[in-house]
N, C-alpha and C positions, 0 to 999 in steps of 0.2 A: 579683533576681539579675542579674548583672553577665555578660557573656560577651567576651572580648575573643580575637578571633581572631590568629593570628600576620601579622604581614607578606607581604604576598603570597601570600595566601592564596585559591586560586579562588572565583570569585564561585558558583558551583555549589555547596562547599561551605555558605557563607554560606544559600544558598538551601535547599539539603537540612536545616541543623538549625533555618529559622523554618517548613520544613513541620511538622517533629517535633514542635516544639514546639505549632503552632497548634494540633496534633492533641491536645496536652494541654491546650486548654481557655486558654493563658496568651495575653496580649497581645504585639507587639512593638515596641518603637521602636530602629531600627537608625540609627548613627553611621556614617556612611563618612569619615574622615578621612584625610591625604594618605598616614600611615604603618601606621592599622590600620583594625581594622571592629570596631565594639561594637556587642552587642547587647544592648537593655536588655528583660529580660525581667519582665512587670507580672502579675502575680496571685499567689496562694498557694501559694509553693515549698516549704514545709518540709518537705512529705512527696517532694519530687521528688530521687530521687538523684543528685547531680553529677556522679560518675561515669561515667554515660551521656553525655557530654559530653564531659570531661576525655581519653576512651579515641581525640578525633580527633586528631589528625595534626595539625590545622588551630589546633588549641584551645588558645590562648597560658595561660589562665587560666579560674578560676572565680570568681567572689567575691557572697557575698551583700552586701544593702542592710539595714544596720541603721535606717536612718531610715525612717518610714512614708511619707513624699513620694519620689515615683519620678521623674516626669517631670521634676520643679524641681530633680533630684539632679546635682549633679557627678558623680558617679561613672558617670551613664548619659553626661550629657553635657561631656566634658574642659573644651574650648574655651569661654570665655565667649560668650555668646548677645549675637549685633548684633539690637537690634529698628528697623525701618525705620517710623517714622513720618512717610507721605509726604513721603520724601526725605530725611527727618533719619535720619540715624545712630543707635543709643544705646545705648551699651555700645563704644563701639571707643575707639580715641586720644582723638578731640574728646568736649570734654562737652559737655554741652545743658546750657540754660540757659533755661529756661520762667519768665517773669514777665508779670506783670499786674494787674489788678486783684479784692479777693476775691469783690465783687459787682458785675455788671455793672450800669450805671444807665441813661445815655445814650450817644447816637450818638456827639456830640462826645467824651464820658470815651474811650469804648473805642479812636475815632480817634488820640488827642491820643496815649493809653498803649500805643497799640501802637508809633504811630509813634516814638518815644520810645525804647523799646526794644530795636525794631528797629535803630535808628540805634545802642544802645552794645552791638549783637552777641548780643541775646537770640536763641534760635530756635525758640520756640516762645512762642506767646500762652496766657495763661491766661484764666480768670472766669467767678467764678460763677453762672449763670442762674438753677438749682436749688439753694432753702440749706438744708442741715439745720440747725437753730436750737435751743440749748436750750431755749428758751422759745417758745410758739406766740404769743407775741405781737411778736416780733422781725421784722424784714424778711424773707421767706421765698422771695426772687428775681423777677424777672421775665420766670422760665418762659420758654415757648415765644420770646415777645418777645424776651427778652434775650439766646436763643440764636442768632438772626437778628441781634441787632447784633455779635455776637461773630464768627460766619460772616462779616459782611461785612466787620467790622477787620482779619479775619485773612487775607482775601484781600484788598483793599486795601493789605496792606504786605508780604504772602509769606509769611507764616506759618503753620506750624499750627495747629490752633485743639486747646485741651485744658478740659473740663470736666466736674462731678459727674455722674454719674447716680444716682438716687435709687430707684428703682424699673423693676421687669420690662418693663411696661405702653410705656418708652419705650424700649425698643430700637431699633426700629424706626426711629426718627427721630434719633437717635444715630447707628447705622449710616450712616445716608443724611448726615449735617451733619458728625460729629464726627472727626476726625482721633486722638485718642488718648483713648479713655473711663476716667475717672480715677473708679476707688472711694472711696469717704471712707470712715474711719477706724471711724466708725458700721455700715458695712456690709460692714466685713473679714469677717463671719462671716453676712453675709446670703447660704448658700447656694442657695437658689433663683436668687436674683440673679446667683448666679457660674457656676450651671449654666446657665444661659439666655447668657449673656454669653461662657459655653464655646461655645457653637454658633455665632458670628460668627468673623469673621475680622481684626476692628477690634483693634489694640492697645488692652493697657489697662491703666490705671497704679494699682496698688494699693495702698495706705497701709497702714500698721498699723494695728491697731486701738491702742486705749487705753489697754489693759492686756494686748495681747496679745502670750505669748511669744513669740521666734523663732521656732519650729516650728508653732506656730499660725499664724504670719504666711504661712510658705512652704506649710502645706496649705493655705489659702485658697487662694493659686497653683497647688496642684497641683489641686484644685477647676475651674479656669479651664481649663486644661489637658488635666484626662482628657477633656475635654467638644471636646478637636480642637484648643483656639485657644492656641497657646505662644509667642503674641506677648504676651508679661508682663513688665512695667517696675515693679519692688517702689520702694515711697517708703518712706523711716523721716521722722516725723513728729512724734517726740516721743510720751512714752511718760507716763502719770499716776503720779507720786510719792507723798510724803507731803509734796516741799517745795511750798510755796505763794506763793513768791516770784516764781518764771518759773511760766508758762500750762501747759508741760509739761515734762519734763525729755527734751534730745534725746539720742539713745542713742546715740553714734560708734561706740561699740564692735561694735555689732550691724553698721554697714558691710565690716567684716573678719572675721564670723563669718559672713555672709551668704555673704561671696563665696566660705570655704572649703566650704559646704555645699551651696550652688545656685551655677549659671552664670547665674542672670537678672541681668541689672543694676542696681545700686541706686543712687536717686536720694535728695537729701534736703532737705527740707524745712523752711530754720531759722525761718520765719515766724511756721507755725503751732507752732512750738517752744515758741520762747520768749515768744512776744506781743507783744514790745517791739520796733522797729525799731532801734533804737541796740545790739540783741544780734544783728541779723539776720547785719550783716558778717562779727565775728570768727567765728561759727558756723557760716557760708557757707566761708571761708579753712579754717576746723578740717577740714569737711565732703569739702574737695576734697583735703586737704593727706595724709585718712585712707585714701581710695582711692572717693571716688562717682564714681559717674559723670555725674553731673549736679545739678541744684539746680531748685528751687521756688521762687522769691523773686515775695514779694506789692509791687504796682509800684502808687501811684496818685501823680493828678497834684494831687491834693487832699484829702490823708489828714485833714488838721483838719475836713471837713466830710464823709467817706466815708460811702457809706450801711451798711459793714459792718467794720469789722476795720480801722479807720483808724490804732490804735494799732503794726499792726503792720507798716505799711506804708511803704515806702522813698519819697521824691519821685524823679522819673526822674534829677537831675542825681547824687543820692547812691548809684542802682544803676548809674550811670556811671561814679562812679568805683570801686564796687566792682567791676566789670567790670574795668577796668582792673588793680586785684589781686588782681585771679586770673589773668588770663593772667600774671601771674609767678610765683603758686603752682602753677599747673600745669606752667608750663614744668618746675621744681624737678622736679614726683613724673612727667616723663614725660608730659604729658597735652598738650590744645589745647584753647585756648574760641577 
């Protein structure tokens, strides 16, 4: 339930009806913005009469939440949500533009590609240390290792550093290393994982799963959330068809559905889209052109010999120049890289 106070409205007020309410057992998360005050009110209202409410002075409105996600709700929260991942922005004017490599190898790789990057305006580094693999016989990272050369690239050129977490067990070291902990697609619905991940205070970037709905995507987010931490950066990543042409099919549409239903910011991901590098660009330009607020683009400096996902990876001079066009599609829709 939605409560939207009038315009200058005492803060007393405000205060008197989240006693009343505490008193009945509901949660709150209150909104102070420049012209009103909302108060989003989280448990089981159906039997709670409005009325009691409605009869302030104070009390611009009532309105219930049709959607079962609260926290991730536009309607608790107006304003789209800036998440600060030290020091990057994400969600305001400027997009972000996280690329890198999909598996981390060596020193020099992670050197060469960030610095690379960085130089055509990326702002955040990726790669993966920890891989989920369809096959257990596939390259499955180099763990702890590769997390330490990633930390060291990304402080070596300014960046923040962004990577999977695979399991509970590594919070702890995530916390302490990782600058934006990125869900994979596989663990959109690994709740334990989202509840334990609620209790930090680390952004963290969440992909869809594979076949999962919209609203499935944003409770996972509200998962993350009721658990305290509403520092959440949703990824669309491509969603499993029935075509078998492209790796996945990426979902644009879901970028402008997202943003009418939650304030979190959505990012996208045309890499792991569509598989191919020579799809990555126009899907990157589509991606900005629809309303992201940023992009995922897989960067190596030697995709013919990559130890993972080389097919779908750009060489640094060709995310150069797609750099370049995008700061003219963004100029178009309003934006900044």
């Amino acid at each position: 339930m939605i409560i939207v106070l009038k315009p200058g409205a005492p803060e007393a007020e405000s205060k008197k009806l989240k006693e009343m309410l505490l008193r009945e057992g509901f949660q709150i998360n209150e909104i102070v913005g420049v012209n009103m005050t909302i108060l989003g009110v989280i448990g089981d209202t159906s039997a709670f009469d409005p009325k009691r409410i409605t009869v302030n002075d104070y009390v611009e409105k009532v309105m219930r939440v049709q959607e079962p996600f609260k926290r991730a709700n536009r309607m608790f929260h107006p304003e789209n949500s800036i998440i600060d991942v030290s020091g990057v922005k994400v969600g305001g004017k400027k997009l972000v533009v996280i690329a890198g490599p999909c598996s981390i190898e060596t020193d020099e790789q992670m050197n060469s590609v960030a610095a690379s990057v960085k130089a055509a305006g990326a702002t955040m580094l990726r790669g993966g240390a920890f891989k989920p693999r369809t096959s257990p016989y596939s390259f499955q990272g180099l763990k702890e290792k590769g997390l330490g050369m990633l930390r060291a690239a990304g402080e070596a050129n300014g960046l923040p550093i962004v990577t999977e977490i695979m399991s509970a067990d590594k919070i702890e070291k995530f916390v302490e290393d990782v600058d934006l902990i990125q869900v994979g697609a596989r663990n959109m619905q690994n709740f334990e994982l989202l509840k334990e991940l609620g209790k930090t205070k680390v952004p963290i970037l969440l992909k869809r799963g594979l076949a999962a709905t919209i609203e499935e995507w944003i409770m996972s987010a509200e998962y993350i959330m009721s658990g305290g931490n509403e520092n959440v950066i949703l990824c669309e990543r491509g969603i499993r068809t029935y075509e078998t042409y492209t790796r996945n099919t990426l979902d644009l549409s879901a970028i402008p559905a997202v943003k009418k239903l939650s304030h979190l910011p959505v990012i996208v991901d045309p890499s792991h889209a569509a598989g191919m590098w020579w799809m990555v660009e126009p899907l990157a330009k589509a991606a900005v052109a629809v309303g992201a607020d940023g992009l995922m683009i897989e960067v190596h400096n030697d995709p013919e010999n990559a130890w993972c996902d080389g097919a779908q990876s750009l060489k640094p001079e060709r995310f150069a120049s797609l750099m370049d066009d995008l700061r003219g599609i963004a100029k178009i829709v309003g934006r900044e890289i």
